[in-house]
Each structure stands twice: as C-alpha cells, then as structure tokens.
N, C-alpha and C positions, 0 to 999 in steps of 0.2 A: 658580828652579832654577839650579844653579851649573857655571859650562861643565864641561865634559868633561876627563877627568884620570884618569890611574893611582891606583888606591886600595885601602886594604889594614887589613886590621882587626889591632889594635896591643892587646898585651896581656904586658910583657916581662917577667913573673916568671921569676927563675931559682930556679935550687936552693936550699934552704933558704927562700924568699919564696912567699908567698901571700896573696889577700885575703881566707881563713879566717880569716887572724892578724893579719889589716891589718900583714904586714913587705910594703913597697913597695920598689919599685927607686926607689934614690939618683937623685940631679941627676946625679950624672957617668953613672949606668948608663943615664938614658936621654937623656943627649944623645951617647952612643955609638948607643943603639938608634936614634936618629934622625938622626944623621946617615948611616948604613947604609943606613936608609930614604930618606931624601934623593939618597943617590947611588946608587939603585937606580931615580930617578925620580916615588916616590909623591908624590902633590899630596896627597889624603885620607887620612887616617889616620880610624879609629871606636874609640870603648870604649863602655865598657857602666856604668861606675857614677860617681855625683857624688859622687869622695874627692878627697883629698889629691895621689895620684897622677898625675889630669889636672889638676889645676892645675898640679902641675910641669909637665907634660908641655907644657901652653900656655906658661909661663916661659920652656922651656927655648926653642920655633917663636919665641919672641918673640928672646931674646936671643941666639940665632942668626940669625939672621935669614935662616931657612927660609921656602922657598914653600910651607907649608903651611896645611890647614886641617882643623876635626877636628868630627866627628859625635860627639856624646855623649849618655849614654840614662840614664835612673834606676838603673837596678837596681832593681826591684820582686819583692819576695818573693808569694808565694801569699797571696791574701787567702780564700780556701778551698779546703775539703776536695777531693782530688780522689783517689779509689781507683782510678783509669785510670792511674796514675804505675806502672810497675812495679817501679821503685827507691827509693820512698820513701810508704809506704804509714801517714806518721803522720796521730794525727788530731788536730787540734785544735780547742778550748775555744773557744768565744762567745767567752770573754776572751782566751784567745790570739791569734784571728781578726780579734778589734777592733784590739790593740795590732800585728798587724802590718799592717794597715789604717793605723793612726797613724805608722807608721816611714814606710810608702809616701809619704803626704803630705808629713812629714819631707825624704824623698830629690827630692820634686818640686819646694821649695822649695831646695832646696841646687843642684838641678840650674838654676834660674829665676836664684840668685844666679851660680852659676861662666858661665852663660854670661852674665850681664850684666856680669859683670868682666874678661872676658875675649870682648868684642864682637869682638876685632878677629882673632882665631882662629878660634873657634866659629862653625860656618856651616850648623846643622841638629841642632836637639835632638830625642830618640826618647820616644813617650809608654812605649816599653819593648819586651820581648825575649822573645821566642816565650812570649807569657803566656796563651795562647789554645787549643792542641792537649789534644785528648783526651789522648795523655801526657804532659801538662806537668806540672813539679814547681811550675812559682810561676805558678799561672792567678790572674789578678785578672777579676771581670765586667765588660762590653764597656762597660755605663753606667759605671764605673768610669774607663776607658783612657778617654773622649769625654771625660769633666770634666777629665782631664789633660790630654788635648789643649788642651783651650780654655784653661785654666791657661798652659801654658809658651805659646800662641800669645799669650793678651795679655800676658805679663810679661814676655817675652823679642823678641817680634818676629822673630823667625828661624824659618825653615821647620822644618813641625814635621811627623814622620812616624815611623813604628811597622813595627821588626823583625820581621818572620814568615815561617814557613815556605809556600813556594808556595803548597802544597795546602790551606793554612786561607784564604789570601786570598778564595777563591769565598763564603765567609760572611762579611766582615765590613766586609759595604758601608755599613753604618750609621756604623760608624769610621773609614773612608774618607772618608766623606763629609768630615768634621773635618780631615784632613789634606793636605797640601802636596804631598808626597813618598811612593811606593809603598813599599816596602824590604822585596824580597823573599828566603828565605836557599833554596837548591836543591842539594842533595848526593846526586844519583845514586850516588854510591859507597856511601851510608849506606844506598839506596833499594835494591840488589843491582845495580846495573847495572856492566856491562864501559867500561873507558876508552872505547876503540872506541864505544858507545854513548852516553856520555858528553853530548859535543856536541849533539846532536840531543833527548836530554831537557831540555837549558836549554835549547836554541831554542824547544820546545813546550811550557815552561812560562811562557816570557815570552812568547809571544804569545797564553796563556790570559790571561794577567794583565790584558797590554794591552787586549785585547778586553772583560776584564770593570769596568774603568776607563778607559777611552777619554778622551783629554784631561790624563787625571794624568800626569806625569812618573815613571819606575818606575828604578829601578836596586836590583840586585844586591849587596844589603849583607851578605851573606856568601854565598861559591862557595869549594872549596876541593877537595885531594884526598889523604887520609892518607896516610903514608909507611911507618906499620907499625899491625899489629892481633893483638890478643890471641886473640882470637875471632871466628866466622864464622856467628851467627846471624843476621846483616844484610846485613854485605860478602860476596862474593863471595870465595876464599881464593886467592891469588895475584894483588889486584888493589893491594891497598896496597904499594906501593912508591917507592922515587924514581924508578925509568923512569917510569912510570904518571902520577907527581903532574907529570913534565915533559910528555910526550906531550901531561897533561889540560890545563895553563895555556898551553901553545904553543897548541894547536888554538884553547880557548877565548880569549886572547887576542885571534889574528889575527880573530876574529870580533868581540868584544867593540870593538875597537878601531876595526873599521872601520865598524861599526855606531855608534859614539862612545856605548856604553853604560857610564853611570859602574859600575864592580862590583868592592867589597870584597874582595880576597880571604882567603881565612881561612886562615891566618893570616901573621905575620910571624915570630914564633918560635916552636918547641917551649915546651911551657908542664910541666912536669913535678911540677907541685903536682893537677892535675886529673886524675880518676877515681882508682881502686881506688889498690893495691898493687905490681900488675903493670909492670913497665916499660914492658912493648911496648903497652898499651892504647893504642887509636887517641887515644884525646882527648889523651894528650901529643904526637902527633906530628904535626900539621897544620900546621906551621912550614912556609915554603919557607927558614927557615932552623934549624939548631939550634940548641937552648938554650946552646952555650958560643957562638954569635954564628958559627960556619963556617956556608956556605953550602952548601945539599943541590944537589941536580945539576939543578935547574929552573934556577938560576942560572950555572950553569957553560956556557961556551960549545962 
C-alpha cells in the first residue's frame, strides 16, 4: 500500500473533446491540468481507460518532474445483458457479447503494457469500474474480474484493486480475495442525502467495509459532491451547489486527513461531454474546478 497523500480522479476533457470520439486533451492541456493539480497538492491522480491519453498524462509527471503517481483501470464494457440498466436497455447477440468479451481482453493487455512502460509513475492498476451493480451498463461476471485480477497481478507486479460502489462491496468477497487494495466509490448526494448528513454516511460506509475486509487496505477512490443538477429524482433539490460541494470536501477532508485515508476525490474538472443534452446535468459538474480551468469556491479561501 502506498503512504498517505491528497488524491483526485483526473479526467480533463474540455469542450469539443470526448472519449466517444477518442479527441483527447493535447500535451500542453494537460500539463496545464497538471500542474493546477500539483499546486493544489494532489500526489494521486486515477483514470479509467488504457488510451493514449494516460500515456501522455504519465510523459507529461515524468518530464515535469511532478510528485506524482497515478491509478489506472481498463475500461471494460458490459460482457452481458443487463435489463436492470435504466438507461440503456440494449440487447445483445452471442456474437456481439463475445466480441466485447474480446475488446475487454484487448484493454487488459494494453492496460498490463502502459503500466509496465511506465513502472516508474503507475502505482495501482483496477481489474475495473463499478462493473458489478444491479444498474450497471457495463457489468462483466465476477469469474471474469478474478482472471483479470490475476492477469494484471502477474504481468504488472503493482497492486491490483477494483472500483466499486460501497454498497456492492458486502457481495464480492470472492474478488476481494484476488485483490491488494479495497477501492471503494460513496456519493451520499446521489443516495438523497443533506451535506449536513453527508459526513457520517462515509464514516458508516467505511467502517462496513473495513469490517467486512479486515486486514485489506481500503481507500476512497471516488467521493465527491455536485455543483448543479438537472433533476431531483435522486438528489435532494437544493443540495447541489458550490456552498454544499465546499461545506462537503472541508468536513470530509479534515476527517479524511486525520484519519490518513488515501480518497479520490471526484472530480478535478467539470467534464461537459458526459450525459444528456442539458447543461446543468449533474454528471458535467463534479469538478471542484471548471471546465475553462477557474476554480469553484471549494478552492477559494
């Protein structure tokens, strides 16, 4: 396990850029985004897919010569059907099923080379990202996630652990077992709950965790708190805001910090390629900075 440090999940598409369309941020955009990061204090940085992108992203910690280091996950699409998704209710073919079965394998090996070419940044690769929930869009099965585990543990040597949300951790001690590192993701604000309340649902979801893995090492690979929302069949209406998302990271912090709990938080910038149509949809705004690179008022003293 790697000591204790401010950490923050990193994902700097701007306008126009998404990895729908694989357009990535340039070498200078993100050694902008990282040095903002840098002198913001983050030691950890996390993404989610083995492209192009994180290999710059490692280039750029390397030829800076940032104290950084950086979690990186497959990206795994759904290796089946799941009608529990509410948002995306396709269904696919034996053969469609197989071939992204075969891309997955693909992304594991690409994920096994970028962290052995870049040993000296990469410090914890993810068998993948909330692949597991009744509504997941990209669920792959558990025997599945274990042979990837054991994959990236022998070809990489770097601690190897799996993105998920709190509440799925109490089933998947079989995959745990395989793993290094807990990495667990807890969004009270998505769950209905008030700032105010906030604090005390991560206290009692990390000390389920710890209790149901005693001995593992657990940290917080994504906590966060939206700054605006389209809609209020989840959040609570008046709870997204920037008073709110500072209130949330102050509290959590002084806690996080004293407790030396390593935790992600979600995110570093507004990402305005993700969900609908809508501007104000919560998924673009989880930034504690925005998408032109200003800083929201978590950062403001």
């Amino acid at each position: 396990m790697f000591e204790w440090g401010r950490a923050i999940c990193y994902s700097g598409y701007r306008q126009e850029q998404s990895p729908k369309t694989a357009t990535y941020p340039t070498y200078e955009q993100i050694k902008e985004d990282l040095t903002l990061l840098n002198e913001l204090g983050f030691k950890y940085l996390r993404m989610y897919d083995p492209i192009r992108y994180a290999e710059e992203t490692c280039k750029v910690i390397r030829d800076c010569g940032f104290d950084m280091q950086l979690m990186l996950g497959p990206g795994l699409i759904s290796e089946v059907n799941n009608p529990g998704c509410p948002w995306n209710k396709t269904n696919y073919s034996e053969e469609e099923l197989k071939q992204r079965a075969e891309r997955n394998d693909r992304n594991i090996d690409e994920l096994i080379r970028i962290a052995n070419e870049n040993s000296d940044v990469i410090n914890a690769v993810s068998v993948g990202n909330e692949n597991t929930p009744q509504w997941g869009e990209n669920n792959v099965p558990i025997e599945r996630l274990i042979s990837f585990a054991r994959r990236l543990k022998e070809g990489t040597g770097k601690p190897v652990t799996f993105n998920e949300g709190v509440y799925e951790w109490e089933h998947l001690k079989q995959l745990a077992d395989e793993l290094d590192i807990i990495s667990i993701h807890s969004y009270p604000l998505w769950n209905g709950n008030t700032v105010e309340e906030a604090l005390e649902v991560n206290k009692t979801w990390y000390k389920k965790v710890k209790e149901w893995y005693p001995g593992k090492p657990i940290v917080f690979s994504e906590v966060g708190w939206a700054t605006d929302c389209a809609d209020f069949k989840q959040m609570r209406e008046g709870q997204a805001n920037e008073e709110n998302q500072k209130k949330y990271y102050e509290e959590f912090w002084k806690w996080s910090d004293r407790e030396q709990i390593i935790s992600y938080m979600f995110e570093a910038f507004d990402e305005p390629w993700k969900g609908g149509n809508r501007p104000n949809e919560a998924e673009k705004h989880w930034g504690i900075l925005n998408e032109d690179r200003t800083p929201k008022l978590v950062l403001k003293k």
